[in-house]
N, CA, C and O of each residue as an XYZ file, in Angstrom:
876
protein
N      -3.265    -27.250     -1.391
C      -3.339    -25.920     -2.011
C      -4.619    -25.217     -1.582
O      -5.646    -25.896     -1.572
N      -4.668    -24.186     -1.297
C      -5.555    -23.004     -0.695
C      -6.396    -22.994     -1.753
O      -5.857    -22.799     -2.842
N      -7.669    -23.163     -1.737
C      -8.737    -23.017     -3.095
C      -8.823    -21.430     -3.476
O      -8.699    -20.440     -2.755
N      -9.054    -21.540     -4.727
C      -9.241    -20.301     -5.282
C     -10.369    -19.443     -5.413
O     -11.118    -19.416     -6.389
N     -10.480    -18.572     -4.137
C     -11.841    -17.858     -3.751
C     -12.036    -16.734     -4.963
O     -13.098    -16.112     -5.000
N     -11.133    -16.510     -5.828
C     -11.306    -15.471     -6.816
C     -12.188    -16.435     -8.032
O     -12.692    -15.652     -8.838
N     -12.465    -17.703     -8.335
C     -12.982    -17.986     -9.486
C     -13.682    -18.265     -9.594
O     -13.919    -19.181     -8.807
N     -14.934    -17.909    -10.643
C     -16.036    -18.147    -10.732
C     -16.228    -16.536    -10.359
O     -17.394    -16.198    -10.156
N     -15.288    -15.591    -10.257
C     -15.894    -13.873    -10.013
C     -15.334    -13.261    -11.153
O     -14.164    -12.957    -10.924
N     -15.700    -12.960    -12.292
C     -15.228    -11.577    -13.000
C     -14.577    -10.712    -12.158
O     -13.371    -10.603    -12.380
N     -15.107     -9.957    -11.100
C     -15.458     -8.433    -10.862
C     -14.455     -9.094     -9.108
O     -14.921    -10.060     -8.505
N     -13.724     -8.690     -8.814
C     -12.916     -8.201     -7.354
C     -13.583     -6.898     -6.461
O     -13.712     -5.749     -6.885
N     -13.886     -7.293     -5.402
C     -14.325     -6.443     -4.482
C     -13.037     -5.721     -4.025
O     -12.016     -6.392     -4.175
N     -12.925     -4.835     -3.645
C     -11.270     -4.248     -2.866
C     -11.793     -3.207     -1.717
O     -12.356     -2.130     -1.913
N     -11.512     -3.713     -0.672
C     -12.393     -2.552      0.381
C     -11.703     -1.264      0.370
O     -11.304     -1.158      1.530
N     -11.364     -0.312     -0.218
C     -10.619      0.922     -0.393
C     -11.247      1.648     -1.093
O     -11.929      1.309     -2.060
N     -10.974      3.418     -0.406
C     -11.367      4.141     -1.282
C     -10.595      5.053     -1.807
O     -10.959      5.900     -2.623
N      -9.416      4.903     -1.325
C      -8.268      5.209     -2.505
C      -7.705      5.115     -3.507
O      -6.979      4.183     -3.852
N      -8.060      6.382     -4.291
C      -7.837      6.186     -6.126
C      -6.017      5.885     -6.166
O      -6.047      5.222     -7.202
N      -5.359      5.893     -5.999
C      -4.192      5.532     -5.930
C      -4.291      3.665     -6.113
O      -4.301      2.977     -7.134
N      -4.334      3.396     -5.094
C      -4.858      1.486     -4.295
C      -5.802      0.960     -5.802
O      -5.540      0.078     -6.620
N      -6.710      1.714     -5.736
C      -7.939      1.065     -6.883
C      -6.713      0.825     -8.024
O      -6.150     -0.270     -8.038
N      -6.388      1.692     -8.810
C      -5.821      1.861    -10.065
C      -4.632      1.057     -9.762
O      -3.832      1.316    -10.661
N      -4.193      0.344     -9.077
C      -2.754     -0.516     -9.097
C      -3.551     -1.883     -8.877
O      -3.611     -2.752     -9.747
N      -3.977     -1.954     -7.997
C      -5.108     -3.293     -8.255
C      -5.726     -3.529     -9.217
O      -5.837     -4.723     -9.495
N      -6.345     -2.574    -10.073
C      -7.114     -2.796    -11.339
C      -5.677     -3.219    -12.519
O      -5.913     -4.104    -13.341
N      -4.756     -2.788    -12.528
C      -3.596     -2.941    -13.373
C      -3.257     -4.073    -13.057
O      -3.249     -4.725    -14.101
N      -2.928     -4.788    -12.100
C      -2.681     -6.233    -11.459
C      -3.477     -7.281    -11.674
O      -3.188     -8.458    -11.893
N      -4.822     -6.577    -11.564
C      -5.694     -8.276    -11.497
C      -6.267     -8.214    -12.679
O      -6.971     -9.186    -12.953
N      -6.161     -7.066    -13.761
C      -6.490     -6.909    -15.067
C      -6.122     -8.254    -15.685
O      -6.845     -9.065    -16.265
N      -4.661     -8.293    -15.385
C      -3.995     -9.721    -16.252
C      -4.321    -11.092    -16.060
O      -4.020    -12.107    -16.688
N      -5.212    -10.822    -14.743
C      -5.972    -12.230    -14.612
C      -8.073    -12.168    -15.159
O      -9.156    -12.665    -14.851
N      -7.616    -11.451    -15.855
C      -9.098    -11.106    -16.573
C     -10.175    -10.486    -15.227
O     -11.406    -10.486    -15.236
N      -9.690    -10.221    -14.646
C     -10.488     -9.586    -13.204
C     -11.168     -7.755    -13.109
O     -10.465     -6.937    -12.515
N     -11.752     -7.554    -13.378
C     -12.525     -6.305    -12.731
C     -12.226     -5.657    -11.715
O     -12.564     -6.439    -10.827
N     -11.823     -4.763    -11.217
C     -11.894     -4.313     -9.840
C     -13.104     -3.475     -9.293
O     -13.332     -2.638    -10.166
N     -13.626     -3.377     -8.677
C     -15.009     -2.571     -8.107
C     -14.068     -2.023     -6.153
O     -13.235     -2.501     -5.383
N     -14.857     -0.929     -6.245
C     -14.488     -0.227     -4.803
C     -15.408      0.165     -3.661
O     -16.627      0.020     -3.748
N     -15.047      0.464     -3.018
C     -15.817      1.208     -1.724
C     -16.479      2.361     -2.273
O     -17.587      2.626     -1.806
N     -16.104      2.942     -2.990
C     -16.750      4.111     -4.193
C     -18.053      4.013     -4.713
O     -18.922      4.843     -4.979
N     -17.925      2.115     -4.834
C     -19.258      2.026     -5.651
C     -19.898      1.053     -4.899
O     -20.201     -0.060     -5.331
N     -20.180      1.605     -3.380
C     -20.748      0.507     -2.827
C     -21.363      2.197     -1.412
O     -21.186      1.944     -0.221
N     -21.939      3.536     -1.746
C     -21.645      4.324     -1.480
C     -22.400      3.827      0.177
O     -21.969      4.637      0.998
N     -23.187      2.969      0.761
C     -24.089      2.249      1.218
C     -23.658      2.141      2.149
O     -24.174      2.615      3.162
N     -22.156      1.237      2.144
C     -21.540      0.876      3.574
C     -21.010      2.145      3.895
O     -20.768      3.097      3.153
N     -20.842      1.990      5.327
C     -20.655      3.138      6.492
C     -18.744      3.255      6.316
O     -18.168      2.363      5.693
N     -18.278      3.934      6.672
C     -16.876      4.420      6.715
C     -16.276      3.431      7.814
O     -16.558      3.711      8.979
N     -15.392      2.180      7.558
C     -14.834      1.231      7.913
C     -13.544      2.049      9.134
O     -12.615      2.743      8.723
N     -13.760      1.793     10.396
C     -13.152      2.236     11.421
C     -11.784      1.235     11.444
O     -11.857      0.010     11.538
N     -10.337      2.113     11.325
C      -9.427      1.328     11.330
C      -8.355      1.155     12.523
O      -7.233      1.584     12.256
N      -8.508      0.683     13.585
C      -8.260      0.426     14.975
C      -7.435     -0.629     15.027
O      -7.351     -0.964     16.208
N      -6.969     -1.124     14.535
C      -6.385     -2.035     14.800
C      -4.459     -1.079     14.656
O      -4.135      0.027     14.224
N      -3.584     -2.337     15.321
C      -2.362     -1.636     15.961
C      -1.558     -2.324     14.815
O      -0.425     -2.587     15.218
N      -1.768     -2.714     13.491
C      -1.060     -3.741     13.272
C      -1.581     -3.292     11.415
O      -2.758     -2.991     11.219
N      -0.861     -3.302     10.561
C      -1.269     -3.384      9.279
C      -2.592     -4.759      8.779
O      -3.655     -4.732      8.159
N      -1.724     -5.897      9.503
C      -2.612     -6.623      9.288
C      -3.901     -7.038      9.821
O      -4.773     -7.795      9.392
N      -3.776     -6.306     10.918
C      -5.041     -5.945     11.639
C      -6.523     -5.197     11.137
O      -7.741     -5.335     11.242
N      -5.587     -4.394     10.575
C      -6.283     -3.089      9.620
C      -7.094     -3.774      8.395
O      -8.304     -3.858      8.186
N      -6.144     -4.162      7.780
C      -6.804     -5.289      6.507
C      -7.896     -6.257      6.922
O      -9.035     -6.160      6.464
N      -7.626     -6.968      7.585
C      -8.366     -7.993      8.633
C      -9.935     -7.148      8.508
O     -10.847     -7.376      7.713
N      -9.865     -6.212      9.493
C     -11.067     -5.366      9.364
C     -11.643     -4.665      8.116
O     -12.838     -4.462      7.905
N     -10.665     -4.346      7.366
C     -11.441     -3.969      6.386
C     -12.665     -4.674      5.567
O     -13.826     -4.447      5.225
N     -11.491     -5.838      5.459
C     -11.840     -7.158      4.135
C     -13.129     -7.700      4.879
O     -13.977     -7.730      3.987
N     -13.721     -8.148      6.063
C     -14.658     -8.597      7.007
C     -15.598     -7.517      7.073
O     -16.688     -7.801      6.575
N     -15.531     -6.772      7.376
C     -16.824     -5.481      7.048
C     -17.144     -5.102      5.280
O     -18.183     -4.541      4.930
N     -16.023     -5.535      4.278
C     -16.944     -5.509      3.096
C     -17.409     -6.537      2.952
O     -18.442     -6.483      2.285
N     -17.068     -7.729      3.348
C     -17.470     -9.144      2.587
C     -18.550     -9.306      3.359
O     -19.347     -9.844      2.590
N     -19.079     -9.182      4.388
C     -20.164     -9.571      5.188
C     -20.897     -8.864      4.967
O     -21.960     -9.346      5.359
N     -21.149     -7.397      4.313
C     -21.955     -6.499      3.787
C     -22.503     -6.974      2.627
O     -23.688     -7.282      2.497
N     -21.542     -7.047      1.667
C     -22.074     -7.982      0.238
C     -21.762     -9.243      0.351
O     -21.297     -9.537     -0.750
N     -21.734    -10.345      1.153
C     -21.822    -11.393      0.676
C     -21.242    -11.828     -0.229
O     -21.762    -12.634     -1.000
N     -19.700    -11.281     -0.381
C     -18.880    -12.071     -1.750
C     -17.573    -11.523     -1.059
O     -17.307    -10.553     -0.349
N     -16.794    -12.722     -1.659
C     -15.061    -12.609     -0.709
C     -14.937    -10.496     -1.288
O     -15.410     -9.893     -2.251
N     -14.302    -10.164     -0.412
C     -13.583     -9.294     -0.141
C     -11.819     -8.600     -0.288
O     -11.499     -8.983      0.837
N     -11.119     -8.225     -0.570
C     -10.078     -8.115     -0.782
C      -9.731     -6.708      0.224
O     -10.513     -5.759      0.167
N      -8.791     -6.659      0.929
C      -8.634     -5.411      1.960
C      -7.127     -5.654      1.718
O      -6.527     -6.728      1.721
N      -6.588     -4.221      1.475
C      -4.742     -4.166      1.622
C      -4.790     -2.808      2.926
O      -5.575     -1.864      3.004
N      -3.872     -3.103      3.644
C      -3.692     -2.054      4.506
C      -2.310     -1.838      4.398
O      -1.588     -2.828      4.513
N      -1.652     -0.429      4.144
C       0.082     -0.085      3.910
C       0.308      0.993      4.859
O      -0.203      1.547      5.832
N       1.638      1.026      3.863
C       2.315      2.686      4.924
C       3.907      2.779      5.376
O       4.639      1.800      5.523
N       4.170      3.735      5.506
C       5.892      3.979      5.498
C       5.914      4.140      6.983
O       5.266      4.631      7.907
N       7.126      3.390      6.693
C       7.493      3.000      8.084
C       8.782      3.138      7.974
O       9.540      2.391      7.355
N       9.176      4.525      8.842
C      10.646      5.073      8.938
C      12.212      4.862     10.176
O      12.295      5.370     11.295
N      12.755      4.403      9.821
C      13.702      4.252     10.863
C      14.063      5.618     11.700
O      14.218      5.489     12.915
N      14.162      6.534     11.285
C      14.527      7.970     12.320
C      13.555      8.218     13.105
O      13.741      8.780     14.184
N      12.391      7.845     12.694
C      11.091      8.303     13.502
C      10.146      7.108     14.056
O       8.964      7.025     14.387
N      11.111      6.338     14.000
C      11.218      4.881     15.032
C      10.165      4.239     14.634
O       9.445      3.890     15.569
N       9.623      3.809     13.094
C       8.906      3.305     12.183
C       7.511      4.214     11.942
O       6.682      3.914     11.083
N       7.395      5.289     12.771
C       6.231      6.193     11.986
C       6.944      6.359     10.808
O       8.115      6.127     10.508
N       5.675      6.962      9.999
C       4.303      6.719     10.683
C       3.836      5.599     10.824
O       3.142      5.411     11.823
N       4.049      4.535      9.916
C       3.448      3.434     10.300
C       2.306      2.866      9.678
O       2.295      2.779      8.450
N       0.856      2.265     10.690
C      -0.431      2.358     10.866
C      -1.418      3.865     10.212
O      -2.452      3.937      9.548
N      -0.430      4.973     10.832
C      -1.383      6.383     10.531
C      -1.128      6.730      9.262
O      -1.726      7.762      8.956
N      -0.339      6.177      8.225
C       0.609      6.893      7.010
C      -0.489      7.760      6.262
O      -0.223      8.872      5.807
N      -1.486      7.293      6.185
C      -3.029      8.023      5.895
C      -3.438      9.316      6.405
O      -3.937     10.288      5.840
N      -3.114      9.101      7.587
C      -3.644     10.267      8.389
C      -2.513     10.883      8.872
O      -2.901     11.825      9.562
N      -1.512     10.841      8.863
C       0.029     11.246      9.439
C      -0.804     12.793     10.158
O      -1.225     13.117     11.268
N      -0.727     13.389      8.886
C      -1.093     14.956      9.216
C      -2.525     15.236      9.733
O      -2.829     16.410      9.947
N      -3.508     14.170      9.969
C      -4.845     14.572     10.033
C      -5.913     13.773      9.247
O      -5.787     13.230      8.149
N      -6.805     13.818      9.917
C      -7.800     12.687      9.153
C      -8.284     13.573      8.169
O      -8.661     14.744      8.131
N      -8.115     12.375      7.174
C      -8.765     13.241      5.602
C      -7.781     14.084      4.702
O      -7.985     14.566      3.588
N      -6.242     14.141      5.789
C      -4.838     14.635      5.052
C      -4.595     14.492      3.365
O      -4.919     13.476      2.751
N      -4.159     15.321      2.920
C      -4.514     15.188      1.116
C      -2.562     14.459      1.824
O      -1.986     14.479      2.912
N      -2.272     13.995      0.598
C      -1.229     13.651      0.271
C       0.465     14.396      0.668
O       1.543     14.038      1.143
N      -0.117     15.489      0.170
C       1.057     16.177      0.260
C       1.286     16.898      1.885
O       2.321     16.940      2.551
N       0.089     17.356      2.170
C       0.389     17.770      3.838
C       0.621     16.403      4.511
O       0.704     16.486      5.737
N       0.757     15.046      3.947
C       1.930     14.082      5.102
C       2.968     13.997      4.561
O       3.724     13.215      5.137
N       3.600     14.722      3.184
C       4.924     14.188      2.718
C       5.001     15.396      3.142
O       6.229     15.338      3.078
N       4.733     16.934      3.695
C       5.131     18.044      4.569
C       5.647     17.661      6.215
O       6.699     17.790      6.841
N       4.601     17.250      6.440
C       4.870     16.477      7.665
C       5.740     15.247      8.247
O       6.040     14.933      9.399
N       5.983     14.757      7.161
C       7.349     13.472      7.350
C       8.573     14.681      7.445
O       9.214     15.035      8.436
N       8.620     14.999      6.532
C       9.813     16.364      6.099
C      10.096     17.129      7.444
O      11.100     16.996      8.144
N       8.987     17.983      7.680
C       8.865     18.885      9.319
C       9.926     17.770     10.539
O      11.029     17.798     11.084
N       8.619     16.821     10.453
C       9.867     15.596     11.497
C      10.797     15.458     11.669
O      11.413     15.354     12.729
N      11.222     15.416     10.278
C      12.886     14.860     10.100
C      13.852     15.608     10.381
O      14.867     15.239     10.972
N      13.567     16.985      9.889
C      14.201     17.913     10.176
C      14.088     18.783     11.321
O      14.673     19.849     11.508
N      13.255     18.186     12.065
C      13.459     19.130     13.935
C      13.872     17.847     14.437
O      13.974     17.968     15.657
N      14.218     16.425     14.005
C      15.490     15.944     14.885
C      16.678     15.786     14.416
O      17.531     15.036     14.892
N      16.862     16.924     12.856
C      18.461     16.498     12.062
C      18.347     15.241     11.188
O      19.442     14.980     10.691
N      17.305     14.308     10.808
C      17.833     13.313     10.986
C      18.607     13.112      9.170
O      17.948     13.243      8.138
N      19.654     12.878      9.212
C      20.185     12.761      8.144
C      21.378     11.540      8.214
O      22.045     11.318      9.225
N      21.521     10.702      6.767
C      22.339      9.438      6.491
C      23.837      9.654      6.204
O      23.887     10.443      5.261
N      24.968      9.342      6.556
C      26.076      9.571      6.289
C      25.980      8.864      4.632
O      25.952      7.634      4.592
N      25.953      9.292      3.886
C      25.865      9.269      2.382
C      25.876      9.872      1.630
O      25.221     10.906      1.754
N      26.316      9.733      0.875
C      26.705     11.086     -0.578
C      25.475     11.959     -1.118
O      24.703     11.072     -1.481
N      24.998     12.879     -1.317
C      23.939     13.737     -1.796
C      23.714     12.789     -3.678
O      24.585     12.458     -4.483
N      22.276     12.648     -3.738
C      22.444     12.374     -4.936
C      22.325     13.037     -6.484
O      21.748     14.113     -6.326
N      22.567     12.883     -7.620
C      22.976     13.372     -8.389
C      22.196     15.358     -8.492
O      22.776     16.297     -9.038
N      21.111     15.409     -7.937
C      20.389     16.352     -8.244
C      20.495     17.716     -6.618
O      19.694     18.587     -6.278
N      21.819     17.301     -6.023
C      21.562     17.522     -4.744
C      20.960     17.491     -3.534
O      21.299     18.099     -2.518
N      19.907     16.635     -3.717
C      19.072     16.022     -2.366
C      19.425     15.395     -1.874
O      20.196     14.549     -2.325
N      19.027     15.470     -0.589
C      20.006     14.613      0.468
C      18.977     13.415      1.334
O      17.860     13.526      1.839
N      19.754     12.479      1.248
C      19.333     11.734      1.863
C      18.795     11.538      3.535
O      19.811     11.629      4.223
N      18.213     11.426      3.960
C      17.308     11.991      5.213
C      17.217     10.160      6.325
O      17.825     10.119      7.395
N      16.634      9.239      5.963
C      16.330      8.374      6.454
C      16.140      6.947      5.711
O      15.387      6.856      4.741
N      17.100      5.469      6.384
C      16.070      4.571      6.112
C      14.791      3.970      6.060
O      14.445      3.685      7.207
N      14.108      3.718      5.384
C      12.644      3.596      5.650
C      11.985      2.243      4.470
O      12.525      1.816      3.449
N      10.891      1.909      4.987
C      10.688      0.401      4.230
C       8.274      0.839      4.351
O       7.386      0.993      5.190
N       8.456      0.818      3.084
C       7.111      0.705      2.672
C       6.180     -0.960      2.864
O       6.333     -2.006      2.234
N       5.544     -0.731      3.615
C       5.027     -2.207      4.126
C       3.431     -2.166      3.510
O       2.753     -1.141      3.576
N       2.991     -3.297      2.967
C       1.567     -3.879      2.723
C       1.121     -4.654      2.938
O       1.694     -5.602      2.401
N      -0.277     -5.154      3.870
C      -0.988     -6.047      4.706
C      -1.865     -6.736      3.539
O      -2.869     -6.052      3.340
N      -1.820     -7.623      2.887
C      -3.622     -8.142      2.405
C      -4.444     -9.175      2.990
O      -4.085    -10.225      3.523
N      -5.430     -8.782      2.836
C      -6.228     -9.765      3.377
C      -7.185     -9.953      2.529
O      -7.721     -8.986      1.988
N      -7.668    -11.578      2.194
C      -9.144    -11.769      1.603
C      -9.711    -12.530      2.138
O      -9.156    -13.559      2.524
N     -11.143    -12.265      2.368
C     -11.621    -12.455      3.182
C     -13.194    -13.218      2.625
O     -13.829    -12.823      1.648
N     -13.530    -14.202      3.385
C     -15.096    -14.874      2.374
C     -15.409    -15.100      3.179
O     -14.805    -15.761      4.024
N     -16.970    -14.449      3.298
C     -18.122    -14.287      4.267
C     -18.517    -15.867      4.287
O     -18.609    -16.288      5.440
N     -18.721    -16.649      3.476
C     -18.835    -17.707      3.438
C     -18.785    -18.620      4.647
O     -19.628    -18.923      5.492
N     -17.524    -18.958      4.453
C     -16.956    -19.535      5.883
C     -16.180    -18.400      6.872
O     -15.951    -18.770      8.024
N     -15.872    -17.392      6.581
C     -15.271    -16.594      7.759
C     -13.710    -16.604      7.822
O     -12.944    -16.129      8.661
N     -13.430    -17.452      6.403
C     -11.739    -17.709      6.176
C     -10.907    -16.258      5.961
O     -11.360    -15.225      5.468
N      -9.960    -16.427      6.325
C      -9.041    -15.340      5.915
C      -7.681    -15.661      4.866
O      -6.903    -16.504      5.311
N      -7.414    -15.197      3.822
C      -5.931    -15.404      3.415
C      -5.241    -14.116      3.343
O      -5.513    -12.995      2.914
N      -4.435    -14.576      3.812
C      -3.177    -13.443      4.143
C      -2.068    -12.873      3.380
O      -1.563    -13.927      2.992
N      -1.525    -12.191      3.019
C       0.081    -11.807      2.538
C       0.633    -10.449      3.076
O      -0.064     -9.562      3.568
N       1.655    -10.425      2.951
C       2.392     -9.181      3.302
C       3.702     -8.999      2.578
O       4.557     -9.883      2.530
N       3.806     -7.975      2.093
C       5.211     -7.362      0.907
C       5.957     -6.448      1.469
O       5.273     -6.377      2.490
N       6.636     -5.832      1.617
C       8.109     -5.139      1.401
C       8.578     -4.352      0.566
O       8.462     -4.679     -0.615
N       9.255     -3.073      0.894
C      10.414     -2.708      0.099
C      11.094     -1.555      0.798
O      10.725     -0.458      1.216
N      12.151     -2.181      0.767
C      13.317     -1.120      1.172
C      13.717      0.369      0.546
O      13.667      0.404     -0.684
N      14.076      1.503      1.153
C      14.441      2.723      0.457
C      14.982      3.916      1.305
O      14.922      3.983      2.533
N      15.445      4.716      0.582
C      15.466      5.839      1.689
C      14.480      7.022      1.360
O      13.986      7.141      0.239
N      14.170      8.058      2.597
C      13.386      8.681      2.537
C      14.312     10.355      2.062
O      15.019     10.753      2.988
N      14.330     11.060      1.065
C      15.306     12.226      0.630
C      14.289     13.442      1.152
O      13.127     13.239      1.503
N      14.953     14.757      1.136
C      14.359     16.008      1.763
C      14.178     16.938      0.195
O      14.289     18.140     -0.048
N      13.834     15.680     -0.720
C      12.685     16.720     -1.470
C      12.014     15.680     -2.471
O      12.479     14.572     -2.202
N      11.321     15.620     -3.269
C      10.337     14.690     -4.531
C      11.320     14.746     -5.626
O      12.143     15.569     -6.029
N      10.752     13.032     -6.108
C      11.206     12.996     -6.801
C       9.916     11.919     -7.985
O       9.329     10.881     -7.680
N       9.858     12.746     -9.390
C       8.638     12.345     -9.942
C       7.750     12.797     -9.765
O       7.685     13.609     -8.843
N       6.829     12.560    -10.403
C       5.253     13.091    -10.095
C       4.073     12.034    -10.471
O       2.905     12.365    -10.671
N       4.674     10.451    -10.544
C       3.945      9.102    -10.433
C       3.555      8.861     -9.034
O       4.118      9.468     -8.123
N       2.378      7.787     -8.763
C       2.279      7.212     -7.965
C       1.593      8.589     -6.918
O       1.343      9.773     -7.141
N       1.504      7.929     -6.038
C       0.742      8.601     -4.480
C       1.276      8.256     -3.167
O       2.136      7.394     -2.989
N       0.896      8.750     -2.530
C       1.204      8.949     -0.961
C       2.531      9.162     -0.796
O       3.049     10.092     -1.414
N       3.216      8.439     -0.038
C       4.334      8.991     -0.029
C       5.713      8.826     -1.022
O       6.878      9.154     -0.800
N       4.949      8.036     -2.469
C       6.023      8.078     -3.247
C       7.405      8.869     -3.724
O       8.574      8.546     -3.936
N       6.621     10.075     -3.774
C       7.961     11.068     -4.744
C       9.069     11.225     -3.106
O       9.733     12.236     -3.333
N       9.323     10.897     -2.254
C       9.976     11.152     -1.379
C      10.523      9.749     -1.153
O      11.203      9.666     -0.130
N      10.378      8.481     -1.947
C      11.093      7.461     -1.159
C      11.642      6.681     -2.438
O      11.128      6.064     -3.371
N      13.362      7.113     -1.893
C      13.904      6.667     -3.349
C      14.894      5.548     -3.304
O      15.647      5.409     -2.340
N      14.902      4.485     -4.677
C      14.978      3.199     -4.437
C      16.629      3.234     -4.588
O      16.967      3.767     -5.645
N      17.528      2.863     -3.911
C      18.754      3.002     -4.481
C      19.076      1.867     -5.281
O      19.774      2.235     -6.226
N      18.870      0.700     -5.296
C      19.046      0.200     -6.385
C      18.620      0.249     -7.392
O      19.212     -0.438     -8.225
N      17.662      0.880     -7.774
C      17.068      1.687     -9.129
C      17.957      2.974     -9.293
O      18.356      3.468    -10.347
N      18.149      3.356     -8.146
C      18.610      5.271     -8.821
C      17.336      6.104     -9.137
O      17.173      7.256     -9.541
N      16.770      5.423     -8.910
C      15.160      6.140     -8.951
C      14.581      6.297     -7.673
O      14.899      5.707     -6.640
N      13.189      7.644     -7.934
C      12.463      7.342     -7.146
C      10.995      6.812     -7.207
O      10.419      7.003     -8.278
N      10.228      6.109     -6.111
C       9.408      5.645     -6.161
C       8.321      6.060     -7.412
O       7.835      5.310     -8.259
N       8.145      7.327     -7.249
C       7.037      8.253     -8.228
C       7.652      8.357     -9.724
O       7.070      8.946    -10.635
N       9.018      7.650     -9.872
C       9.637      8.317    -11.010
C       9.011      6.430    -11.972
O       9.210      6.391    -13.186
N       8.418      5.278    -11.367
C       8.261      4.563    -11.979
C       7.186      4.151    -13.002
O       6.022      4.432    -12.716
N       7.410      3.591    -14.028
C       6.024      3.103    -14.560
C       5.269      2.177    -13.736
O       5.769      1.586    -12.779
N       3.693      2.016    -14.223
C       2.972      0.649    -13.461
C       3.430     -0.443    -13.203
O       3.358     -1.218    -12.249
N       4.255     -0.413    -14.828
C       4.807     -2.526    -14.691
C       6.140     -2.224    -13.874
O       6.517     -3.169    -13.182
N       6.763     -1.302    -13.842
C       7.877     -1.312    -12.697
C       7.199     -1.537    -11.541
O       7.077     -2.660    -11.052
N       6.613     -0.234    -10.931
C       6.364     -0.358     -9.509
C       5.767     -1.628     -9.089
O       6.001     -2.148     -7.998
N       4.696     -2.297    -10.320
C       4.604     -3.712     -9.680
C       5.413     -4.484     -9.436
O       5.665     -5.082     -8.390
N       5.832     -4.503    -10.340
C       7.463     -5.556    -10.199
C       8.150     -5.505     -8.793
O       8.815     -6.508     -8.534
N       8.122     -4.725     -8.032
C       9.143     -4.373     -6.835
C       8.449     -3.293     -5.603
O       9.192     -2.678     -4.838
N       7.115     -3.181     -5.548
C       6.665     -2.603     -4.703
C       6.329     -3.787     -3.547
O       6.465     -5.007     -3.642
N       5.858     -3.000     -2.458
C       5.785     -3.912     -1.149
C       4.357     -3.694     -1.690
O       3.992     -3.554     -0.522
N       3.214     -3.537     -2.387
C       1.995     -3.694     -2.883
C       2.456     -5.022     -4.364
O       2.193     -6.217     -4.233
N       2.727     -4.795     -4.863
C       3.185     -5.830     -5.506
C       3.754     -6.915     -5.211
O       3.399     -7.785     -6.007
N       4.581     -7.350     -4.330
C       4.984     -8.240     -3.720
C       3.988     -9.343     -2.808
O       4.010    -10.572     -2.749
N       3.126     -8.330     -2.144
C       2.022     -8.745     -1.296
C       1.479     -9.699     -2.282
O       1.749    -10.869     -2.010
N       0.744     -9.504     -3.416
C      -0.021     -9.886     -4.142
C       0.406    -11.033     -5.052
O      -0.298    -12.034     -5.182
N       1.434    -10.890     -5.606
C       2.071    -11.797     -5.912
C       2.294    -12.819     -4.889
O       1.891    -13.851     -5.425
N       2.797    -13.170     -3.477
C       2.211    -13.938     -2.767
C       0.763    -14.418     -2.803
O       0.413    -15.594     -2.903
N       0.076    -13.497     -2.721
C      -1.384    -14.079     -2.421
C      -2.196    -14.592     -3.225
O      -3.243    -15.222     -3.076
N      -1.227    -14.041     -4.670
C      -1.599    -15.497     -5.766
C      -1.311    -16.739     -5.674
O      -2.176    -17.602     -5.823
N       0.070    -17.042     -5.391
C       0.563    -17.645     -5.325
C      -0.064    -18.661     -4.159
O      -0.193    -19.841     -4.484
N      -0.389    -18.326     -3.054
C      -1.195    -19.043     -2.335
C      -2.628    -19.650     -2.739
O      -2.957    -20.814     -2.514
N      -3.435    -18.678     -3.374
C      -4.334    -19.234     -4.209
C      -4.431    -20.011     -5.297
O      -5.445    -20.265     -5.946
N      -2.757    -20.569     -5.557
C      -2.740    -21.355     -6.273
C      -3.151    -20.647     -8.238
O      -3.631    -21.349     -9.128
N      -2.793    -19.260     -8.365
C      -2.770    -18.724     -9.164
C      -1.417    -18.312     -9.516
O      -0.754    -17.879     -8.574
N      -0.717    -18.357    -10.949
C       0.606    -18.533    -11.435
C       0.325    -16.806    -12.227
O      -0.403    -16.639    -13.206
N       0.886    -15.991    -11.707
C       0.450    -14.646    -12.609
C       2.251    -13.861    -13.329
O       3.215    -13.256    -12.861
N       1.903    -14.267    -14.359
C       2.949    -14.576    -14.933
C       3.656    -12.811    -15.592
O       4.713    -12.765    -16.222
C-alpha cells in the first residue's frame, strides 16, 4: 500500500488558482478533516508555466513547482473538455480556449462559435426545453501529488461522459459546466449540487482514486 503523504498535515497544499478547483477540493477533503490552502495564499511563487501536451503532464508540473517551493507534498489537478466534433479540443487549453486569462464565459462563447461554423450537431431528439444537442464530449482530470521529499509522484485520473448542448443549463459550477449535460441525469452539469457533482464528476472520480491509493477509505 502507497503510504499516506497526506497525514500528519491538517492543511492540503493544491497548486491552483482557481476559485472554482479550490472550493470542490475544500468540500472533498473537508470530510477527511483536511484544510485546503492555494496558490492565492502563497502570492510569492511565480505563475507556474503549463507546457506540457498531456493533462497529466500539466499536473506533474504544477504539483513539483509548488512542493519544491514549500517543502511539503503538493497536490496539482490539471482538467478540461475534451470534445468529439472538434477532435477533443479543447483539451489541454480548456483554460485558455479563448485567450489567456479568458473569463469563463468567452470559452463557453467560443466552444459554441466552433460548433456551429462546422454544423456540428447529434442525430437526437432536442431536449425538453428545446436545446439541441451539439456534440459528444467527456470532461477529463489529471492529479498529481507530489513530495519534495523524495521526488515521488502519485497519480489519478477521472472521467465523465456528456454531451455538449447550444445553450446553458444552470448557473452551478464553472468553466464549462452549464453547457455539458449529463444524460443519464437529465441534468446539466451546472444544474448539480456539491455532493452530486462529487459523486460523478471526472474531478471527483480522480480523487476518489487517489484516496484510494493512499490507502484512505473516504466514505
Amino acid at each position: 500500500m502507497t503510504r499516506n503523504w497526506l497525514e500528519g498535515h491538517d492543511t492540503v497544499v493544491v497548486a491552483t488558482k482557481n476559485a472554482g478547483k479550490v472550493k470542490e477540493f475544500a468540500h472533498a477533503l473537508q470530510k477527511l478533516g483536511k484544510a485546503v490552502v492555494s496558490l492565492h495564499d502563497y502570492p510569492s511563487i511565480p505563475d507556474i508555466v503549463e507546457d506540457g501536451d498531456t493533462f497529466a503532464a500539466n499536473a506533474r508540473l504544477k504539483a513539483k513547482a509548488t512542493g519544491d517551493a514549500l517543502g511539503v507534498p503538493a497536490l496539482a489537478d490539471d482538467s478540461g473538455l475534451c470534445v468529439d466534433a472538434l477532435e477533443g479540443r479543447p483539451g489541454v487549453y480548456s483554460a485558455r480556449y479563448a485567450g489567456e486569462g479568458a473569463a469563463d464565459s468567452a470559452n463557453n462563447a467560443k466552444l459554441l462559435q466552433e460548433l456551429s461554423q462546422i454544423g456540428a450537431a447529434l442525430a437526437e431528439p432536442e431536449l425538453s426545453d428545446g436545446s439541441k444537442p451539439l456534440s459528444r464530449a467527456q470532461f477529463v482530470c489529471a492529479l498529481a501529488l507530489y513530495d519534495p521529499a523524495t521526488g515521488e509522484f502519485i497519480e489519478a485520473e477521472g472521467t465523465v461522459d456528456g454531451i455538449i448542448t447550444d445553450r446553458p443549463h444552470g448557473d452551478g459550477g464553472f468553466g464549462y459546466d452549464p453547457l455539458f449535460w449529463l444524460p443519464q441525469l437529465g441534468r446539466g452539469m451546472a444544474e448539480l449540487s456539491k455532493e452530486e457533482k462529487g459523486a460523478i464528476s471526472h474531478r471527483g472520480e480522480a480523487l476518489k482514486l487517489l484516496m484510494t491509493k493512499l490507502g484512505i477509505h473516504n466514505e
